[in-house]
Backbone as numpy.savetxt, mean C-alpha at the origin, in Angstrom:
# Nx Ny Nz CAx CAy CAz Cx Cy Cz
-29.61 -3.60 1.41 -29.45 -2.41 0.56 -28.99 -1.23 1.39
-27.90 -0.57 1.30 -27.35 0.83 2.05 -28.76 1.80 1.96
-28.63 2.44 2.93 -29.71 3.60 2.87 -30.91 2.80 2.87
-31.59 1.93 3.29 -32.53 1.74 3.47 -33.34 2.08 4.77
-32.31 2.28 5.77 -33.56 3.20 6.83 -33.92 4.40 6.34
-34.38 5.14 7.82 -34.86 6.73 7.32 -33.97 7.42 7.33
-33.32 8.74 6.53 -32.76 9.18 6.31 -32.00 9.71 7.16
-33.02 11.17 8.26 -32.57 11.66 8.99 -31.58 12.85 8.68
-30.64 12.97 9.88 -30.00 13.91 9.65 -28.21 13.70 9.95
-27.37 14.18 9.13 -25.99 13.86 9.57 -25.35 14.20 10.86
-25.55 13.81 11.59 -24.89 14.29 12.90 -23.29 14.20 13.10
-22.45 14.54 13.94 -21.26 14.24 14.43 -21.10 13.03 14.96
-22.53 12.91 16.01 -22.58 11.37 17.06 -22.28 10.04 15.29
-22.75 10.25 14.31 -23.38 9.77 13.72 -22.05 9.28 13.02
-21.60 10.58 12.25 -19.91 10.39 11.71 -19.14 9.58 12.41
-19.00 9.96 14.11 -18.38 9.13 14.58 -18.47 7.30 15.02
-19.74 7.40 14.81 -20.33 5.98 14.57 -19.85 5.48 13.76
-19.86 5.88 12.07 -19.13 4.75 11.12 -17.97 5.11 11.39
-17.19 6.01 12.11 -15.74 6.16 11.97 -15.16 4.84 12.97
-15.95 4.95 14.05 -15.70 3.30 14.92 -15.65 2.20 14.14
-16.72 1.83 13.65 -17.07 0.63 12.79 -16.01 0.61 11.03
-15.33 2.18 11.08 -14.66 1.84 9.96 -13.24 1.54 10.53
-12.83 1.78 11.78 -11.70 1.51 12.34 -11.51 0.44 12.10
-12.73 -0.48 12.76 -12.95 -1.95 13.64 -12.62 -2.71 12.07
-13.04 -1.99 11.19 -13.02 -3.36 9.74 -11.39 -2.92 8.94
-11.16 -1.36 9.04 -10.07 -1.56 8.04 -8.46 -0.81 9.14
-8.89 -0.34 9.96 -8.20 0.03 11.43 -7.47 1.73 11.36
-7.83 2.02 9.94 -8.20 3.46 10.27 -8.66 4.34 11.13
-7.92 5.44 11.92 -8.03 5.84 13.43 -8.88 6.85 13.19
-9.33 7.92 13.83 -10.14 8.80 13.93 -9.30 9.65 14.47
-8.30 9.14 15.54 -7.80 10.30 16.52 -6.28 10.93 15.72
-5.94 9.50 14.07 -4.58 9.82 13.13 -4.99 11.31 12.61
-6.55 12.41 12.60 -6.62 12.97 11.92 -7.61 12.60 11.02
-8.77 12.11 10.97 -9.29 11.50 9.53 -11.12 11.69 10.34
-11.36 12.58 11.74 -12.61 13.23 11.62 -13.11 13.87 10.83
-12.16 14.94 10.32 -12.79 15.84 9.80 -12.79 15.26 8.37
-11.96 14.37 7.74 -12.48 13.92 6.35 -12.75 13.08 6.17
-13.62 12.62 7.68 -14.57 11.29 7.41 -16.01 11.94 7.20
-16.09 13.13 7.82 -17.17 13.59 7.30 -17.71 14.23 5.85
-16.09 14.45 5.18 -16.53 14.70 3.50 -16.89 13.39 3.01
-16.01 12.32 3.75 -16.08 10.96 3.08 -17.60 10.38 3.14
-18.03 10.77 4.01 -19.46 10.10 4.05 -20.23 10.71 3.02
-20.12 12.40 3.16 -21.11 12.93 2.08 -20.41 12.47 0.42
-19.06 12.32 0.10 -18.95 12.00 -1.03 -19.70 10.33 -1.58
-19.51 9.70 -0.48 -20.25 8.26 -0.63 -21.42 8.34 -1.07
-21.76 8.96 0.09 -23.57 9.22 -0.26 -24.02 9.84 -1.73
-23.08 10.49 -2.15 -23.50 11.16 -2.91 -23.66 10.24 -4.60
-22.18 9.34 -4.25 -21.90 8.79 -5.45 -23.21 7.87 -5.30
-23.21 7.42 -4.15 -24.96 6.29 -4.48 -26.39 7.09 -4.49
-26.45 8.37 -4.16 -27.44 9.14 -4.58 -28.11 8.96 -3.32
-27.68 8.97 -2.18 -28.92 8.57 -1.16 -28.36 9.70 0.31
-29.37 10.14 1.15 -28.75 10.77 2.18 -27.56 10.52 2.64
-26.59 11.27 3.23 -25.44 10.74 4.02 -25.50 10.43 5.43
-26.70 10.71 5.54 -27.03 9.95 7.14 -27.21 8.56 7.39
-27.88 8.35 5.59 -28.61 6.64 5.68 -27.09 5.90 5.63
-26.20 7.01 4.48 -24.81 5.66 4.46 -23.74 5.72 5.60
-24.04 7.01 6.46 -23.17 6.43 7.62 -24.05 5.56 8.69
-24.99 5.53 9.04 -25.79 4.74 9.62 -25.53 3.01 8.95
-25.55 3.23 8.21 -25.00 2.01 7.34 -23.96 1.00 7.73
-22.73 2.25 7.39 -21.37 1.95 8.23 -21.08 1.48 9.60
-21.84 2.61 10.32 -21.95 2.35 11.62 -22.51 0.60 11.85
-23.72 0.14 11.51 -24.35 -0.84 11.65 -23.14 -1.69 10.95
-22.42 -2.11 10.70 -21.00 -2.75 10.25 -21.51 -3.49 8.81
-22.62 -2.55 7.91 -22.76 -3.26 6.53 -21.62 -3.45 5.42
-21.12 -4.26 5.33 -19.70 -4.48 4.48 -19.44 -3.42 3.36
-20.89 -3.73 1.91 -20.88 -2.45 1.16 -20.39 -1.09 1.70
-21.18 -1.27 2.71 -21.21 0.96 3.43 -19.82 1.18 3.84
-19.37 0.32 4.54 -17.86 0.12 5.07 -16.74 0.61 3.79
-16.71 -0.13 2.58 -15.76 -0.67 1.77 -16.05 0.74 1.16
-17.33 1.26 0.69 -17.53 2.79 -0.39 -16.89 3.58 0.04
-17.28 3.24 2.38 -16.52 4.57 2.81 -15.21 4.53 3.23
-14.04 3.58 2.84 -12.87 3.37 2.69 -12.81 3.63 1.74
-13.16 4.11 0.73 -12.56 4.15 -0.71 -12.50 5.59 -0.63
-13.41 6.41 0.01 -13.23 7.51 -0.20 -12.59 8.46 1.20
-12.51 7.85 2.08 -11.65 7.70 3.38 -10.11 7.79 3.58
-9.84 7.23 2.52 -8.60 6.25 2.32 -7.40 7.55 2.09
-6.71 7.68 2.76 -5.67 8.87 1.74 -4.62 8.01 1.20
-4.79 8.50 -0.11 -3.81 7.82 -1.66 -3.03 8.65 -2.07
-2.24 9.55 -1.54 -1.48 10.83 -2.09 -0.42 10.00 -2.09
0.30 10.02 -3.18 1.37 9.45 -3.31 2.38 9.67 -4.46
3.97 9.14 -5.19 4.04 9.84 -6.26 4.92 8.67 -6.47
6.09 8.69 -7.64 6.77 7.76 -7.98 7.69 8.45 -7.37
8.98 7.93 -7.17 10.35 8.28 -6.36 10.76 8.60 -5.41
9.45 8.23 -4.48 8.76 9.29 -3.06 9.64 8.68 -2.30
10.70 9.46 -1.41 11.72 8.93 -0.51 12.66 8.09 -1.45
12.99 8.86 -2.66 14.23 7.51 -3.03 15.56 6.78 -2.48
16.19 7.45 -1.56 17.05 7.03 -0.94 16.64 5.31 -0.67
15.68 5.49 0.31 15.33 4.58 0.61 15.26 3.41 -0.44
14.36 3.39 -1.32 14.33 2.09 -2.51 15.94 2.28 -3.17
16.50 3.43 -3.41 17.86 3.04 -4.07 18.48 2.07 -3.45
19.02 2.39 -1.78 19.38 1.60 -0.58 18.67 0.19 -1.02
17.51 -0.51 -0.98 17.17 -1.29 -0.53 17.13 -2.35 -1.99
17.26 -1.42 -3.21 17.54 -1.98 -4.50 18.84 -2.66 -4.23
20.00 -1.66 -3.64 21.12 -2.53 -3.65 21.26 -3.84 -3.08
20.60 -3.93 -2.02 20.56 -4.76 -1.44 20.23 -6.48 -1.90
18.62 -5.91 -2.78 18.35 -7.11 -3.43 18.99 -7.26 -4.81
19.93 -6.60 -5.16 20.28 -6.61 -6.88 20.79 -8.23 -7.06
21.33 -8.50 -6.34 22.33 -10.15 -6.49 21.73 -11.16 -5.39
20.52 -11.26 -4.92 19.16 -11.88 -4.61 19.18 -12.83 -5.15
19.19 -14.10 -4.81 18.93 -15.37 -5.85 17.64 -15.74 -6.20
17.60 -15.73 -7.47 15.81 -15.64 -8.08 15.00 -16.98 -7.55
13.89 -16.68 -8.09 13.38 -15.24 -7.90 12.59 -14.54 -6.52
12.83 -13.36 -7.20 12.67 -12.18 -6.29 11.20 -11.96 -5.72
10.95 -11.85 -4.46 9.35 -11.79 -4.15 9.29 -10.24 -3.25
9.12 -9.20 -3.49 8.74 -8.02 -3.10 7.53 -7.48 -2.56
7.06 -6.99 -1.57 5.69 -6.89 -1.22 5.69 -5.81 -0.70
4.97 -4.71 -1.29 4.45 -2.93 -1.35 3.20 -3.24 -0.65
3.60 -3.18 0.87 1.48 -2.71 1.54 1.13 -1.00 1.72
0.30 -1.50 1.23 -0.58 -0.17 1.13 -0.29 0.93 -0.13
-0.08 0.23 -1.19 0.42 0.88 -2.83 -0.56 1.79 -3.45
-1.79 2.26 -2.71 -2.55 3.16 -3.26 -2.66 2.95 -4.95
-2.03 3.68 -5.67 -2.09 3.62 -7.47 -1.15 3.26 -7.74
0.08 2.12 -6.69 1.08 1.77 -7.39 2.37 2.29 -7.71
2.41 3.56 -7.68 3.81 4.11 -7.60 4.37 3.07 -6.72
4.79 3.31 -5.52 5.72 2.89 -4.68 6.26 1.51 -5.45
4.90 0.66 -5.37 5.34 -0.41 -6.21 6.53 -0.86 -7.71
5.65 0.27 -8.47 6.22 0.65 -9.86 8.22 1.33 -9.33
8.34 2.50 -8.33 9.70 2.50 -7.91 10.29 1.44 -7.34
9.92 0.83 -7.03 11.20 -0.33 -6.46 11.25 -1.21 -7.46
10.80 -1.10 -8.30 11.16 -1.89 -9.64 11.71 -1.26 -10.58
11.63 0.28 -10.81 12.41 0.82 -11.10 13.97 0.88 -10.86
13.99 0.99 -9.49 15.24 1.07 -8.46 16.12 -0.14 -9.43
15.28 -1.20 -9.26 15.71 -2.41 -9.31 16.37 -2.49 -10.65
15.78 -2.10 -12.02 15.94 -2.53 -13.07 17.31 -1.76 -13.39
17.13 -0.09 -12.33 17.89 0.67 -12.95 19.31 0.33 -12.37
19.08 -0.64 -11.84 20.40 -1.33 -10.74 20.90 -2.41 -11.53
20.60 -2.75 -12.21 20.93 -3.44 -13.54 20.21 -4.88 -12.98
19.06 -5.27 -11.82 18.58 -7.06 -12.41 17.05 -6.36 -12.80
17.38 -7.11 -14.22 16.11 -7.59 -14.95 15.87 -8.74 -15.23
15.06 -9.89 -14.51 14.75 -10.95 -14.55 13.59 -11.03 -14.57
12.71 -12.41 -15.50 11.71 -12.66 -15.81 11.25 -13.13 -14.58
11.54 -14.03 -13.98 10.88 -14.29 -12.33 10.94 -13.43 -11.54
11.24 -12.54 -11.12 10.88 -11.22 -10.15 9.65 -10.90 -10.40
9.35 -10.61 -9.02 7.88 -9.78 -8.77 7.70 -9.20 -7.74
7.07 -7.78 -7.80 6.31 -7.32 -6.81 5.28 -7.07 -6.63
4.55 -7.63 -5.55 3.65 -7.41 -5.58 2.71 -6.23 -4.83
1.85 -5.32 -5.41 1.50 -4.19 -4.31 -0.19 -4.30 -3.85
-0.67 -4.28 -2.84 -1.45 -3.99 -2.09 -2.45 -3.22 -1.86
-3.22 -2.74 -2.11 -4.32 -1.85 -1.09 -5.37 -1.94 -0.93
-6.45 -1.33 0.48 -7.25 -1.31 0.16 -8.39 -1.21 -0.89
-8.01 0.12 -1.79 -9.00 0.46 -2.34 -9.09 0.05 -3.50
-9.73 -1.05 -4.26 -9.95 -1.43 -5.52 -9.72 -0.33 -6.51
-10.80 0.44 -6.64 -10.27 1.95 -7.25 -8.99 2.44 -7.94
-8.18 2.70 -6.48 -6.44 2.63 -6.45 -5.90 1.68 -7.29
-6.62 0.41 -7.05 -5.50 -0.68 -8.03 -5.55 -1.10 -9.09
-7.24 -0.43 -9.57 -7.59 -0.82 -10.99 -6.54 0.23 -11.89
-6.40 1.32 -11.42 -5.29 2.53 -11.96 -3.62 1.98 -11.96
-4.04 1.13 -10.43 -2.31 0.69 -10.37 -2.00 -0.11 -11.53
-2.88 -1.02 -11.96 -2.70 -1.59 -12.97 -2.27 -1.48 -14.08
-2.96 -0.27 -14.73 -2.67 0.47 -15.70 -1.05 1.22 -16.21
-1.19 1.50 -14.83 0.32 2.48 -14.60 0.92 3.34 -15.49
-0.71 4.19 -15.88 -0.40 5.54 -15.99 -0.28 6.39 -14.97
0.21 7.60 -15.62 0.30 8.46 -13.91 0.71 10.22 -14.62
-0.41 11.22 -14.40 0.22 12.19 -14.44 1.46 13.42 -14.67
1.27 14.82 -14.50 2.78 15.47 -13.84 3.00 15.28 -12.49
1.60 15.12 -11.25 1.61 15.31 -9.72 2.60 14.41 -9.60
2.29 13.02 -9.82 2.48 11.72 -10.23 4.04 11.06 -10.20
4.58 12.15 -11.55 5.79 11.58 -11.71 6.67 12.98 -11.69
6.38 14.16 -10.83 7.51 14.97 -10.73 8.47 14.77 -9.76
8.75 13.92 -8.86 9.64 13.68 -7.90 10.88 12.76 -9.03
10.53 12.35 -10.26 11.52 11.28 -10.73 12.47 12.39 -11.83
13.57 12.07 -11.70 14.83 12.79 -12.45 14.55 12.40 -13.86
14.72 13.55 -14.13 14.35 13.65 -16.27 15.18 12.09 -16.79
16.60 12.11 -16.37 17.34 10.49 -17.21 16.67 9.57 -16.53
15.70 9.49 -15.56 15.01 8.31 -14.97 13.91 8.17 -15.81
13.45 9.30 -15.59 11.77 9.08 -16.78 11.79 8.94 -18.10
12.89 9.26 -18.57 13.28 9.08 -19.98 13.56 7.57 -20.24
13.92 7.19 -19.18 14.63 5.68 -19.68 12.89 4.82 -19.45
12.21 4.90 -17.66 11.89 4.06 -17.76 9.66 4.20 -17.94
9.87 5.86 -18.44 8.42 6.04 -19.04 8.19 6.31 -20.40
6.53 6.07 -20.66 6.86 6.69 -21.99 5.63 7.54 -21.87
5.59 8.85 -23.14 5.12 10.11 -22.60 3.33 9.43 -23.80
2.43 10.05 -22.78 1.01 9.74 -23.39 0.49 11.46 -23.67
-0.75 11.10 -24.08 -1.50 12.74 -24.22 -2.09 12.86 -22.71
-1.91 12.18 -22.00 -2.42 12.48 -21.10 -1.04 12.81 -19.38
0.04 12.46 -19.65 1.26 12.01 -19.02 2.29 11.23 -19.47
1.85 9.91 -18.75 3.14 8.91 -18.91 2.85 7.62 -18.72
3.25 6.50 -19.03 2.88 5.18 -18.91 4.34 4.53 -18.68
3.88 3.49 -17.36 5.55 3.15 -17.10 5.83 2.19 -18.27
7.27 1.68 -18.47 7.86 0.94 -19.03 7.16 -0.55 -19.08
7.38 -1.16 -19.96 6.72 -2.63 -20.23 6.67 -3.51 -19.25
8.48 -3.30 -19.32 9.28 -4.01 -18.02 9.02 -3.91 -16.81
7.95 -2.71 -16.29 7.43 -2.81 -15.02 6.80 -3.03 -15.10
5.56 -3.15 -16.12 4.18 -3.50 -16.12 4.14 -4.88 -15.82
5.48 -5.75 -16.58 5.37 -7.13 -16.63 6.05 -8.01 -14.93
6.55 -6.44 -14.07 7.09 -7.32 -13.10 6.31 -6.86 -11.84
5.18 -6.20 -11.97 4.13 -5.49 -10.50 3.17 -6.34 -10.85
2.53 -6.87 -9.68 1.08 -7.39 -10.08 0.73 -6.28 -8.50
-1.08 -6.67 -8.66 -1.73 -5.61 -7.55 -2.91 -6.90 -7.15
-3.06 -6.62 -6.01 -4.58 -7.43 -5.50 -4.98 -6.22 -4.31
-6.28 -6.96 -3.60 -6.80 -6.08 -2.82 -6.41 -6.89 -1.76
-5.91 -5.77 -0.30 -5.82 -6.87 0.94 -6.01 -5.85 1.98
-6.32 -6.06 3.00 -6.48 -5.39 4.30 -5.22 -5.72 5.39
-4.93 -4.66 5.70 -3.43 -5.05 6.21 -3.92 -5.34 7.84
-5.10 -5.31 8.03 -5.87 -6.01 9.24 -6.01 -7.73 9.35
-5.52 -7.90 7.80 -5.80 -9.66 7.69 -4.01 -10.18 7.81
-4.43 -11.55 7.39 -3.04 -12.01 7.55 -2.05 -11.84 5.87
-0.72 -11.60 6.49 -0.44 -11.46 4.98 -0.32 -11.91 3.95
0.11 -11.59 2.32 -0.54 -12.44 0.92 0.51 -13.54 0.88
1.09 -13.95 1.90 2.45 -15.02 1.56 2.88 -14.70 2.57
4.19 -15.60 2.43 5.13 -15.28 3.21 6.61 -15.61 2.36
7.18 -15.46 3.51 8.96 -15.39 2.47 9.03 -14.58 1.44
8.57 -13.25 1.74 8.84 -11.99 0.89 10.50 -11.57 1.00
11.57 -11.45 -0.04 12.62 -10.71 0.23 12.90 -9.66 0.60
11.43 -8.53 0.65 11.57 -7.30 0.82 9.84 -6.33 1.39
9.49 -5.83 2.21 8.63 -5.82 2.79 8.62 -4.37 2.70
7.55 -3.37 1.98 7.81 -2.11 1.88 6.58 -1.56 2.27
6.33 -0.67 3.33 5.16 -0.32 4.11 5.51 1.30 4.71
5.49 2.60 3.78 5.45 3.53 4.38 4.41 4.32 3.94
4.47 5.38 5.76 2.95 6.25 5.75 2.22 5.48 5.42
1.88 4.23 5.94 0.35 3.91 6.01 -0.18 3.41 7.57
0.93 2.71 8.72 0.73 2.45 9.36 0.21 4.17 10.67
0.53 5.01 10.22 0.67 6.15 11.28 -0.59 6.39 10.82
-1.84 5.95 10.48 -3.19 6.47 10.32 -4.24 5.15 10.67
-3.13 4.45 11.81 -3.94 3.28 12.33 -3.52 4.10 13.83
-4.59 3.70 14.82 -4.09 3.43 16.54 -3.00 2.58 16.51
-2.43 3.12 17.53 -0.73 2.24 17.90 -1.43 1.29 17.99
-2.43 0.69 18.37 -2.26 -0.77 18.87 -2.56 -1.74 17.65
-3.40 -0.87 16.72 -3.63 -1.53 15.60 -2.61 -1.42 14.60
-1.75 -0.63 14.91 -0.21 -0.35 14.01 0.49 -1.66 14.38
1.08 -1.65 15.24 1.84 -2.52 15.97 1.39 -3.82 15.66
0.00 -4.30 15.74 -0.61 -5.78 15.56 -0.06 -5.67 14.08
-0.39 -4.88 13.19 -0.13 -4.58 11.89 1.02 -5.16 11.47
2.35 -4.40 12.40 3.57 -4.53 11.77 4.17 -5.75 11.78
3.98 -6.62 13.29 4.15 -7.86 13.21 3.71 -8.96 12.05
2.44 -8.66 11.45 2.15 -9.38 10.84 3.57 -9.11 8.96
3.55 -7.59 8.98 4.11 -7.30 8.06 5.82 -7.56 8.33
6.18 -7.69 9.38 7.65 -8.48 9.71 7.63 -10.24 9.61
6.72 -10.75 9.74 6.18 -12.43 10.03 6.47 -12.60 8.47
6.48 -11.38 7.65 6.21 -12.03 5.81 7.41 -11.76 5.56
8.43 -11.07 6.25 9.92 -11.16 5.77 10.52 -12.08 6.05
11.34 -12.98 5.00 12.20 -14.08 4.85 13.15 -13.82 5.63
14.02 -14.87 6.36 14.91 -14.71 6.93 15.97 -13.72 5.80
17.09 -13.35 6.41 17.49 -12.42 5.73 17.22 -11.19 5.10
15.65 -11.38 4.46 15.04 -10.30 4.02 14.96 -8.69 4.53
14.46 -7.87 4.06 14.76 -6.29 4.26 13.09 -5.69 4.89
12.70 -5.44 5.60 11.70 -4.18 5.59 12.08 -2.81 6.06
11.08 -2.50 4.96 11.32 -0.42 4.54 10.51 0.07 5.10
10.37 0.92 6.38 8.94 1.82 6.89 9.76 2.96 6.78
8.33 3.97 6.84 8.49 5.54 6.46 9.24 6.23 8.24
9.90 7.15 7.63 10.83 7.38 8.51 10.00 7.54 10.19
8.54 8.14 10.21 8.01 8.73 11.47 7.48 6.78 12.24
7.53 5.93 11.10 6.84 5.09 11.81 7.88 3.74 12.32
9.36 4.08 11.96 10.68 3.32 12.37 10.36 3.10 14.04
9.86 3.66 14.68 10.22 3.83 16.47 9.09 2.52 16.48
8.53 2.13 15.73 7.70 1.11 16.15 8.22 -0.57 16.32
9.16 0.07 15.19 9.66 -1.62 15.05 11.07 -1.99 15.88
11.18 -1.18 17.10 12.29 -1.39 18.10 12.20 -3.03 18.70
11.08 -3.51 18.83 10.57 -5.01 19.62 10.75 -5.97 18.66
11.07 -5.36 17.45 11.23 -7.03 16.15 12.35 -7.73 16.02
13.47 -7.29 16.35 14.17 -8.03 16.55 15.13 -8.13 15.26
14.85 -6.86 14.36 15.12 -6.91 13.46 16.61 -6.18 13.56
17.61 -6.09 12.42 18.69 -5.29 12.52 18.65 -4.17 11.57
19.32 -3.41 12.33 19.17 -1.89 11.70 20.59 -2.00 10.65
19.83 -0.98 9.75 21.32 -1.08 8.60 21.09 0.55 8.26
22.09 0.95 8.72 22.06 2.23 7.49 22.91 2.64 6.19
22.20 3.08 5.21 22.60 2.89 3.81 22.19 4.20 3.41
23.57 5.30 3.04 23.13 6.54 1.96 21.83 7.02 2.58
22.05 7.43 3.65 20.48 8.33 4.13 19.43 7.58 4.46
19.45 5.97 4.20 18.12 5.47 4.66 18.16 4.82 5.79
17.15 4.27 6.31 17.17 3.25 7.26 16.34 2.00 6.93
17.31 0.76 6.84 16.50 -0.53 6.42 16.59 -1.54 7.54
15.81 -2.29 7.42 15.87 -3.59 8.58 15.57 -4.51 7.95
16.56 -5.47 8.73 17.12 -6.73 7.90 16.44 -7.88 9.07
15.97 -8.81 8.65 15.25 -10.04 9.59 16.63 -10.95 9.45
17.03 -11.20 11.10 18.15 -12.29 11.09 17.91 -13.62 10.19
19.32 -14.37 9.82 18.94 -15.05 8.94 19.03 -16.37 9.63
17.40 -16.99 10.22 17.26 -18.20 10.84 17.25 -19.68 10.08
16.91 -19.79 8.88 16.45 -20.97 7.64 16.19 -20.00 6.95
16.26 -21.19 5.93 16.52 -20.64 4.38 14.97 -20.67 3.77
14.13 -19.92 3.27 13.34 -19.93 2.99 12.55 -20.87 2.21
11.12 -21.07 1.97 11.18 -22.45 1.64 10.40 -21.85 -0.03
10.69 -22.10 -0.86 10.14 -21.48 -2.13 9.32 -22.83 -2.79
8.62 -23.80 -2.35 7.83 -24.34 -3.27 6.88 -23.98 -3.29
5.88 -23.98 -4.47 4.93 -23.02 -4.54 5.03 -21.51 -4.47
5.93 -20.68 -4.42 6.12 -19.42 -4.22 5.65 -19.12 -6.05
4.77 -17.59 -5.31 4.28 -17.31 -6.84 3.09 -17.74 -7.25
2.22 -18.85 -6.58 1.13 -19.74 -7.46 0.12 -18.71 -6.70
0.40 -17.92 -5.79 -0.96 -16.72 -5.51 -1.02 -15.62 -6.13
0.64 -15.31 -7.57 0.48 -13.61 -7.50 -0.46 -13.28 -8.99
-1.47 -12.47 -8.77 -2.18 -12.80 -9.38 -1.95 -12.20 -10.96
-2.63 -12.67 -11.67 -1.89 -12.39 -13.66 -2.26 -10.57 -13.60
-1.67 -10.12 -14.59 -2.26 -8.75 -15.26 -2.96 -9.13 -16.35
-3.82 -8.15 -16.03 -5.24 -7.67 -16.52 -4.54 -7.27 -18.12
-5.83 -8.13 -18.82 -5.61 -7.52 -20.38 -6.98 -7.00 -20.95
């Protein structure tokens, strides 16, 4: 049970205790910036379970999975929007538009799904709409993906997307906006730790920005390999512009396209697609 020692008092030594032990499980750094709102994060934890915030970082610290996972959820930064960097997904839409189906896409670290929901946008608005395409998006925080699911979203949400974009591919609620059918029916979401190994492999397209620059390089880097190992020969991965200098050792080729920068995995064999798909998981009704 969390909080079952003595309460005590919140210390710094103390913060920084589960901030170790939250590194070690989800590889979130301390030194990316995330002291000072690991310490709201603890008191918001604590708070939501009603118990001191000393007992639930003590918790953390002691590597209790529960204490860990509450205080990633509220740890976690999810700021995100739909159209965020479009260059980039326009670029990388073109790329896959004439892709021989189907299409396997993989968004790590999708917070509520935007990112996800735009490259399917990109995609549709690029004219392929196919019933076998999928992307699939990622994140830690359950939270994040029970919303991703949904794929409603705000004004914060969806002001980066051009009025003939949102017109075509949202529709307006009392509360915002709800994406199009057609994306609902081509994103699925699961939970994964980009510390584990990845949800497949032979992804056509590998999309991972601003999430790796709030790991230690060394845990970035272990990271990215794993997130280059899931691109298909030929295939594309998309990182956010500050975290490109990492992937100089992959071996990958640089392409530039209309303002972006994409990398393309040489094309060694042809990917092997049996079974592709029998992990992505259904939407929620």
């Amino acid at each position: 049970m969390i909080g079952a020692g003595p309460p005590g008092e919140l210390s710094d030594e103390l913060v920084a205790a589960a901030g170790e032990a939250l590194a070690r499980a989800v590889g979130l750094s301390l030194s990316a910036g995330l002291q000072g709102p690991l310490g709201l994060a603890v008191k918001a934890a604590a708070l939501e379970l009603g118990i001191p915030a000393a007992a639930l970082a003590a918790a953390a610290a002691a590597g209790e999975r529960p204490a860990l996972e509450l205080l990633a959820e509220h740890a976690v930064i999810g700021e995100t929007a739909l159209w965020r960097r479009a260059e980039g997904l326009v670029a990388l839409a073109a790329e896959l538009v004439d892709r021989v189906p189907p299409l396997r896409a993989w968004s790590a670290g999708c917070a509520t799904g935007e990112e996800a929901y735009s490259l399917g946008l990109a995609l549709l608005d690029a004219g392929r709409d196919r019933e076998e395409d999928r992307i699939l998006g990622t994140d830690l925080s359950a939270r994040a993906l029970a919303r991703a699911w949904v794929g409603a979203y705000g004004a914060r949400a969806t002001r980066k997307l051009p009025r003939e974009l949102a017109e075509r591919w949202l529709r307006p609620t009392d509360h915002g906006a709800q994406v199009d059918g057609r994306l609902l029916r081509l994103c699925r979401f699961e939970r994964h730790n980009l510390l584990d190994p990845a949800p497949g492999d032979h992804f056509d397209a590998v999309i991972c920005r601003n999430v790796l620059i709030y790991f230690d390089p060394a845990v970035a880097a272990s990271a990215l390999v794993r997130l280059a190992g899931a691109v298909a020969p030929g295939g594309w991965l998309l990182l956010g512009p500050v975290e490109l200098p990492l992937a100089g050792g992959l071996g990958f080729e640089w392409v530039e396209r209309a303002g972006a920068t994409l990398l393309r995995r040489p094309v060694a064999a042809s990917p092997n697609r049996d079974g592709a798909g029998s992990w992505w998981p259904r939407r929620k009704t």
